[in-house]
N, C-alpha and C positions, 0 to 999 in steps of 0.2 A: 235678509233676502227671502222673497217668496218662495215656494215650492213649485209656480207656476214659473217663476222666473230662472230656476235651478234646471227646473228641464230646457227651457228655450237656449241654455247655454252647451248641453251636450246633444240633444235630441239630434236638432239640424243634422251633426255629423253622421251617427248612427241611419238617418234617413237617408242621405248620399248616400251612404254603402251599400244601402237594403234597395236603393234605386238603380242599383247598378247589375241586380242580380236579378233574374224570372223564376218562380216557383219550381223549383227540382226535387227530386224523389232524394228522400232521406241518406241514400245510399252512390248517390248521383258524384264521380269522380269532379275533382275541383277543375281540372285541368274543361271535363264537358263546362260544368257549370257559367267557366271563363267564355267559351263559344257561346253560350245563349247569354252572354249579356246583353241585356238593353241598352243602347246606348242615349245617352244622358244629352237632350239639348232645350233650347228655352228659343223660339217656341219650342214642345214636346212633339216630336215623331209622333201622329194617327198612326202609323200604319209602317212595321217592318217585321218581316219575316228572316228570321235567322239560318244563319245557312252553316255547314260545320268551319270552323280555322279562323285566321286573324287576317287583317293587313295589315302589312307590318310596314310603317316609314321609318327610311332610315338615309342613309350619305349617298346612297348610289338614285332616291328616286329623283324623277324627272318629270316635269309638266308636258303633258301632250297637248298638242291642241294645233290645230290646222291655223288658216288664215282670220282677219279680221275681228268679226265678233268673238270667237273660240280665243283667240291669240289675245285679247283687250283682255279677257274673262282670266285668263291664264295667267298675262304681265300683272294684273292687279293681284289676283292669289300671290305668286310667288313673291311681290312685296311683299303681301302680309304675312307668309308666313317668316319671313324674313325679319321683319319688325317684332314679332311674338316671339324670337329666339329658336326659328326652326331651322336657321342655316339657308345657302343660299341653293336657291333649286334652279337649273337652266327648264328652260322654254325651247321644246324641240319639236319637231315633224315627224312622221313617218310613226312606225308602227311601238306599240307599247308592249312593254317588259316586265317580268316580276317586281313589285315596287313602284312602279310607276305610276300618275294618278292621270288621268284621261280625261278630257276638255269639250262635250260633243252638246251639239247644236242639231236638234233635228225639227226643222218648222214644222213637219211630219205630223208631232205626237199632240196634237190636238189636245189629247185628254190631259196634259199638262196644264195648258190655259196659258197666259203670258205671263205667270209668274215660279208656274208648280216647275216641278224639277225629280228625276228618278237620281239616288246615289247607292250605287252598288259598292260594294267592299270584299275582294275576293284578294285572289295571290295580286292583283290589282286590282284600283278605284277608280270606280267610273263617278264622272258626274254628267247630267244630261238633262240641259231642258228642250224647249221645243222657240225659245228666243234667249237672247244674250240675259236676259234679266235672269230669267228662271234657272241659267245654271251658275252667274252670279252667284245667287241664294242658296244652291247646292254647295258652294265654297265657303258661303259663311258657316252651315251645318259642318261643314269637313272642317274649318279651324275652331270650330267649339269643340268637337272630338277632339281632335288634337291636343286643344288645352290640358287636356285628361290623360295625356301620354300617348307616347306612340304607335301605340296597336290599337287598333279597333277591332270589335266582333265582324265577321263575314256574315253578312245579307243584304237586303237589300229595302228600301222606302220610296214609295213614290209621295211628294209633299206637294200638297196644294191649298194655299190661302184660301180659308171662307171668306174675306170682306176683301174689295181692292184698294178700300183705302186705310192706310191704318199710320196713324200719326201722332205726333206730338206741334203744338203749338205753344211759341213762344213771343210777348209783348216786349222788345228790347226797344218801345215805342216810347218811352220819356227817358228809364232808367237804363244806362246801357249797360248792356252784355258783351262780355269780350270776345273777342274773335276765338282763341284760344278755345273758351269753353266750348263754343257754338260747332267748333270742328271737331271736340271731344264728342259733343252730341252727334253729330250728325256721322263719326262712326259707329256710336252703339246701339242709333237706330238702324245702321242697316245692318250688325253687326247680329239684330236681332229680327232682321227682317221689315223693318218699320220704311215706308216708303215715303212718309211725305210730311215736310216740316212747313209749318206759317209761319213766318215771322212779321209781327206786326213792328216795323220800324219804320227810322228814316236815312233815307241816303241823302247825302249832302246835294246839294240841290245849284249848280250852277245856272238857271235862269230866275232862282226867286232865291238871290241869297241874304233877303230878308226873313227868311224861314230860316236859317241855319242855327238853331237854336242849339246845345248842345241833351242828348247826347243822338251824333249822328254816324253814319260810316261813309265812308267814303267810298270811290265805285270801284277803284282798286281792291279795296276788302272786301267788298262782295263780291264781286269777279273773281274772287282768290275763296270762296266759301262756295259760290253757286259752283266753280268745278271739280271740287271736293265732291259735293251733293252727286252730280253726273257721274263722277271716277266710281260713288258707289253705288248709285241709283236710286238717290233720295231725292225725291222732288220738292223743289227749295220755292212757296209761294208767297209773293209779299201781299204785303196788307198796308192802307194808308186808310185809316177808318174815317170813313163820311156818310153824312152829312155832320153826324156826333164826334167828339171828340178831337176835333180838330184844331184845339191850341198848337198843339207843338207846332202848327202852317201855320196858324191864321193867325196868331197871338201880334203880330208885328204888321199886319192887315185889315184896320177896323173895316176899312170897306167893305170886307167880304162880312163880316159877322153878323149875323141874326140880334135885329134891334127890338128892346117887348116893347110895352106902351108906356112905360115909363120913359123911354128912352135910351135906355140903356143899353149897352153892345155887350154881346154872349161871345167871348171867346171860343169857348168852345162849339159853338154852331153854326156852322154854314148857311149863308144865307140862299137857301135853293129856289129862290124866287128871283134871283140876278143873273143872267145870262154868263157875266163876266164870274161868278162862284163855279159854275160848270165848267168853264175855260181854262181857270186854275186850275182846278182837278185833272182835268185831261192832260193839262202839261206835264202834271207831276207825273201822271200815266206813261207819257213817253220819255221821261228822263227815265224812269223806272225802267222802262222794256229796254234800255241800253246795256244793264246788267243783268233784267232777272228774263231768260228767253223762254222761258216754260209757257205752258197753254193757259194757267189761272192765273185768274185778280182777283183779291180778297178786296171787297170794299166797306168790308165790316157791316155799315147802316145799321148800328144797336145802340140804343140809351138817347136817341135824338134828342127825347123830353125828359132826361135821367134830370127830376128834380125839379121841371114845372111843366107846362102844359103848353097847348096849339091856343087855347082863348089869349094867354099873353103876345099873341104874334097876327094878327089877323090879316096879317100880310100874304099870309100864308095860305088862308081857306079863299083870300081875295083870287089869290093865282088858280087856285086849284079851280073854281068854278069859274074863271075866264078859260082854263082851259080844257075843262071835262065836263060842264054846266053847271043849273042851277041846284043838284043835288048832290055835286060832288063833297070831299068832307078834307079835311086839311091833311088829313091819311094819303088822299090820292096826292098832293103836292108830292110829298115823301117817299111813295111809288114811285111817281114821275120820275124823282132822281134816281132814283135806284133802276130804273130802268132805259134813262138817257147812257147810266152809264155801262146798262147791260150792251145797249148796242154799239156806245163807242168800243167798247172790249173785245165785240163780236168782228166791229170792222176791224181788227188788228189780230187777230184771228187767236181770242184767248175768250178761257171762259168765266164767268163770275157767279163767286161764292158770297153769302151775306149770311150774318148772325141771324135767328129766328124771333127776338124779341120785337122789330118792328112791325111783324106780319102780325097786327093786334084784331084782325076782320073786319076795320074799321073803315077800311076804303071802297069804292067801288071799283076800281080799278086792279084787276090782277099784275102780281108777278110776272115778269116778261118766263113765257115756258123756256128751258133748259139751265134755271140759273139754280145750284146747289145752293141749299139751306141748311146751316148749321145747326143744331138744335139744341141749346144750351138752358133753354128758361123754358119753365112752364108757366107758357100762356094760353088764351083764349084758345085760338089754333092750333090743333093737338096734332102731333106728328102723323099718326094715320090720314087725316086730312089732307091733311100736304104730299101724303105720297098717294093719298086717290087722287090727288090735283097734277100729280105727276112731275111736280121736284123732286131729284136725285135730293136726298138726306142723309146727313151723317151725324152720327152722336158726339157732340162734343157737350156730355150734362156736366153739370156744375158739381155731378159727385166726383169727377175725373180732375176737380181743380187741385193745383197749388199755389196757394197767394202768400207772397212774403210776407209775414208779419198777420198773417189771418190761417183763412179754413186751410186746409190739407187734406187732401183724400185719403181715405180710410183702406187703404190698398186689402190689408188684411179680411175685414168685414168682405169688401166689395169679392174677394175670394173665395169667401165661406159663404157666400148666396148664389155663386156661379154664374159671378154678371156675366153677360155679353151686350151687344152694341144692341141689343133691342131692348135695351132697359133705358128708357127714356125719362127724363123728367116728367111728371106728370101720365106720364103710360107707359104702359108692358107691352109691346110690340108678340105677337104669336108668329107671324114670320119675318125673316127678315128679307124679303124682296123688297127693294127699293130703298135698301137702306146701302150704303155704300161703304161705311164702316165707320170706325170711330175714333178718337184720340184723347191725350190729356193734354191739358192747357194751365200753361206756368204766366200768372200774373204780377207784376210790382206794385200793388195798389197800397203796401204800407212801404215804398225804397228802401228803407233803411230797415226791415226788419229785422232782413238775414242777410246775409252776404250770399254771392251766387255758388261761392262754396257749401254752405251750407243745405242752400237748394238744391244741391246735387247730390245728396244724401239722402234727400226723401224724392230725389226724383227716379235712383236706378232701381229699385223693386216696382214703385207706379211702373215705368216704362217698360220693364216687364213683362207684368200683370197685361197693361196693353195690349201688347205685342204678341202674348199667349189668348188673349180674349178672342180679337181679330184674324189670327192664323188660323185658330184648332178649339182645340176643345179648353175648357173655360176653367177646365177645373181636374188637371189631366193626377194632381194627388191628391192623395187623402186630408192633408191638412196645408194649410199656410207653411207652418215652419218646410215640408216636406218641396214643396213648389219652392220657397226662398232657397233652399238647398242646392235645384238645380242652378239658378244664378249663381252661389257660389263654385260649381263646380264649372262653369264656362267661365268666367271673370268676366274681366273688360277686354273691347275690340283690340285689337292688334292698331299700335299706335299711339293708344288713350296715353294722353300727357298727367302727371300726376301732377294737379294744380296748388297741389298742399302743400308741396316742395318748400320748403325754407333753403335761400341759400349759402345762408349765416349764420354758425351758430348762438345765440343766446349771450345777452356781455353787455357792457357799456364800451360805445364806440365813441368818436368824432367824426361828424359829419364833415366833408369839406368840400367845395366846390366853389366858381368863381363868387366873390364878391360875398358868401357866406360860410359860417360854420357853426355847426351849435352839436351840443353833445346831447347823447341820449342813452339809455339802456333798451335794449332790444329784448324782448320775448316773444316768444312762438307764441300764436292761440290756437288753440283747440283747431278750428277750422283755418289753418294751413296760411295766416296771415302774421303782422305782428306787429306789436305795440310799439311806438316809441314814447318812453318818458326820459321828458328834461325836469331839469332843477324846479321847474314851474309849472309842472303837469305835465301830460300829457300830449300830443298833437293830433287834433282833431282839426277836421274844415267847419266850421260854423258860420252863418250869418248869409244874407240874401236873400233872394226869393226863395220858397221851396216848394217843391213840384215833387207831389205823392211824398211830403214829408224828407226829403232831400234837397239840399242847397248845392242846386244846378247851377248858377251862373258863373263864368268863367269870370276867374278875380278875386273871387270869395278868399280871403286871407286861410291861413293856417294858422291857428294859436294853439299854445297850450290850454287845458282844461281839468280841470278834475277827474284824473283818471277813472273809469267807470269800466269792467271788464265786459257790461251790455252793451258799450255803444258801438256798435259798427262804424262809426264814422272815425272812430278812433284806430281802426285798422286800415292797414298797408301794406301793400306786394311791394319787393326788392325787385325790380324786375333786372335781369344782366344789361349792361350796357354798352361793354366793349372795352374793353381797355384794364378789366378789373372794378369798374363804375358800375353804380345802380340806376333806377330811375324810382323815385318814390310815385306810386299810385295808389290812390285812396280804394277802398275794398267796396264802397256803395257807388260813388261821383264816378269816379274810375276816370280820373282826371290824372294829371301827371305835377307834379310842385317844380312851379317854376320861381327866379331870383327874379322880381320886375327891376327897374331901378335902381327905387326908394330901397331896395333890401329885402324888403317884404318875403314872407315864403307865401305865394298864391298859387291856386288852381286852375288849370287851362287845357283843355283839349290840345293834344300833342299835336295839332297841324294847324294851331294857331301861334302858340308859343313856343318855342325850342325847352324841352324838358331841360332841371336840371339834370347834368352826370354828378353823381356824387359817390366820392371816394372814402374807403371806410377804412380809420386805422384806430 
């Protein structure tokens, strides 16, 4: 073991401790020392002034808080602290008592803004923003204290977010993500302040169920995710990426597909030269707005020509100079769409965000003004351009990525240079006006590389890091290990489900359920899944099409396989199923093994097929 790796196992601790305390006179009683501590949160406190004594929670305090917004702010608190093992606290009126924690809304304090928040800590705890959000966010500050024990130092913080936007983006767009995880997320973004999540996916599509390709959600599950998002004030925005990347729709629709001169049909591209390619889109737009009701639409418009060009399509520059003239360039077609679907978004009264790589300067035709530009690639069009052009911009660079089975952002480095959201691909921004803020973004572009378990391992210090970039100051410790400290000293949100749970221990069992049974030895892995080996290997899903390196299609058999401890497809959740039954779910597919028949053990999206129950003795 290194000596560099010898301190990173005790250091962290020792830096907790030393974070806990503010520089006192050598002679300074322990009991003063305890009053002036700092209190420990992620994002880090700018700014609090210590005052003498503690607040002390204990059995007798109480949530104050008036009507409505105060009273929402208050019911949501006293779940959480409730779920984090703080006992159950009533919700009352009228005036506050020693121990009590205090609930206050005052549209008043301007200098708040509509997310800051003043939280005082005296013989009682106030929290106070100037709208329901901002004292929200003084609640999440009070249960990261909390985490830490019952007493807190007396003083008092006023917090205020530098960026408004500050996120995390997720593509559960081919390979699906479970529900479960995505509500584990969507507490410790707001758990850390983080407001607003992409998901680029699909919802199962009742007017084109020719698109139902698997993996999709249904509007139940996202109607049960989008009010999650509200209950904590993370804004949930979908994304259906167009004119690019459009198989998961259009794969089962040659009509619509972009033909080169060969003849040949591009699954993956829209053909935005066909009246009836716009029409599709928008429908999908208003199935979309039955669950997702927020003010944005993601419509991606990145990679159009990921891998050939506008000369194999001349269909394209034909449109564009029928309808912008004889100078116009196959750039303006591609605008066009980007912009037909600016104003369909506009008439349903939402705004639209797009990836930065198809702004290549190649059009004559501008961006429709008001539509947020993501900025991920460094291209031609350098981000300061775009904000003298007066697009709202936020950083989502490619150093912020997590790709399955590929790059990983260097969370550490990007610490120890003191990123913030003006560090752009390609440019160093010196102010950040017109920057709106920034996020990291989780890709599946190898499926099968990692489990999403896994990915959540490198994604709670990234989101972080985030969250501390976008809030405050960038680089509020001395070192890396000293920042990762503070997360371990808040933990996770009040609620977080531990997804690693095995709920079996370790053994050879017999499977049994209707019409089959086959035996197998069970082990835990590493990442919170587990194997099953039979007499003939292992059980893997293999065979089919595969989509980003995963075999999507519903049917795809289960065999055994030569056990391999790397393949993720050989892992499976136990999920409960009532009665003492499991449901076996593959860790990549995230399909459920159904009996067709013939006998078969196959794969199938649980609202196709009735999963098997299988009972383990």
């Amino acid at each position: 073991m290194t000596e560099r790796r010898r301190r990173r196992q005790w250091w962290p601790g020792v830096l907790a401790a030393l974070a806990l305390l503010v520089t006192a006179a050598p002679g300074t009683p322990a009991v003063a020392r305890e009053e002036l501590r700092i209190p420990v949160t992620v994002p880090a406190l700018t700014d609090w002034s210590p005052e003498s004594g503690s607040y002390a929670y204990g059995r007798d305090t109480r949530l104050v808080a008036g009507t409505g917004a105060e009273r929402r702010v208050a019911v949501t608190l006293a779940a959480d602290l409730r779920a984090a093992g703080h006992g159950t606290v009533p919700v009352v009126g009228g005036g506050a008592r020693a121990g009590d924690i205090v609930i206050d809304i005052e549209p008043g304090r301007s200098s708040l803004g509509p997310e800051g928040y003043e939280l005082h800590a005296g013989r009682r705890l106030s929290v106070t923003g100037a709208t329901e959000t901002g004292a929200f966010y003084g609640t999440r500050t009070l249960l990261q204290l909390l985490a830490q024990g019952d007493r807190i130092p007396a003083g008092r913080t006023v917090d205020v977010p530098r960026y408004k936007e500050r996120g995390v983006g997720v593509c559960a767009c081919y390979v699906h993500v479970s529900l479960p995880w995505l509500e584990n997320l969507v507490r410790e973004m707001a758990y850390h302040k983080l407001n607003q999540l992409l998901l680029e996916l699909k919802v199962k599509s009742a007017a084109h169920p020719e698109a139902n390709t698997w993996g999709y959600y249904t509007e139940d599950e996202i109607r049960r995710l989008v009010a999650l998002g509200e209950k904590y004030h993370v804004e949930i925005i979908p994304e259906i990426n167009s004119p690019g990347h459009m198989d998961p729709w259009i794969e089962n629709r040659p009509d619509l597909q972009l033909t080169d001169t060969d003849g040949a049909k591009q699954p993956s591209r829209l053909d935005i030269t066909r009246p009836e390619a716009f029409a599709y889109y928008t429908s999908l737009m208003d199935e979309y707005a039955r669950v997702f009701p927020g003010r944005d639409w993601h419509m991606g418009a990145d990679e159009y020509m990921l891998g050939s060009d506008f000369a194999k399509y001349p269909q394209v520059l034909k449109y564009a100079r029928e309808r912008y003239g004889p100078n116009a360039t196959p750039q303006d077609a591609f605008v066009d769409f980007v912009n037909r679907v600016h104003a369909y978004a506009a008439s349903k009264g939402k705004r639209l965000r797009i990836w930065n790589d198809g702004l290549t300067g190649a059009s004559t035709v501008p961006v429709a003004a008001g539509t947020t530009v993501e900025h991920w690639l460094n291209v031609a069009v350098k981000p300061s351009e775009l904000i003298a052009e007066g697009y709202p911009l936020m950083n989502a660079a490619y150093a912020l990525y997590l790709v399955r089975g590929g790059f990983h952002t260097d969370t550490e480095a990007l610490y120890d240079q003191s990123w913030d959201p003006r560090g752009f691909e390609g440019e160093k921004l010196a102010s950040r006006e017109g920057i709106t803020g920034a996020k990291i973004s989780l890709w599946p572009d190898n499926g099968r590389g990692e489990t999403e378990n896994e990915v959540a391992v490198a994604l709670w210090p990234a989101l972080r890091h985030i969250a501390q970039a976008t809030w405050g100051d960038p680089h509020p410790d001395a070192t890396y290990d000293g920042f990762t400290a503070r997360g371990t000293a808040v933990g996770h949100a009040p609620g977080f489900r531990d997804l690693t749970r095995v709920p079996v221990a370790d053994g050879t069992y017999i499977f049994r359920t209707s019409g089959r049974s086959f035996t197998a030895a069970v082990r835990r892995t590493a990442d919170g899944y587990v194997t099953l080996r039979t007499q003939d290997g292992c059980l893997e899903v293999r065979g089919g099409k595969l989509t980003l390196n995963v075999p999507l299609q519903p049917g795809v058999e289960v065999t055994p396989q030569a056990c391999d401890p790397a393949a993720t497809l050989q892992r499976w959740a136990l999920e409960p199923a009532g009665g003492g039954g499991y449901r076996l779910v593959n860790a990549i597919t995230r399909m459920t093994v159904s009996v067709p028949d013939d006998g078969r053990l196959a794969q199938y999206p649980p609202d196709q097929r009735t999963p098997a129950v299988w009972q383990l003795t």
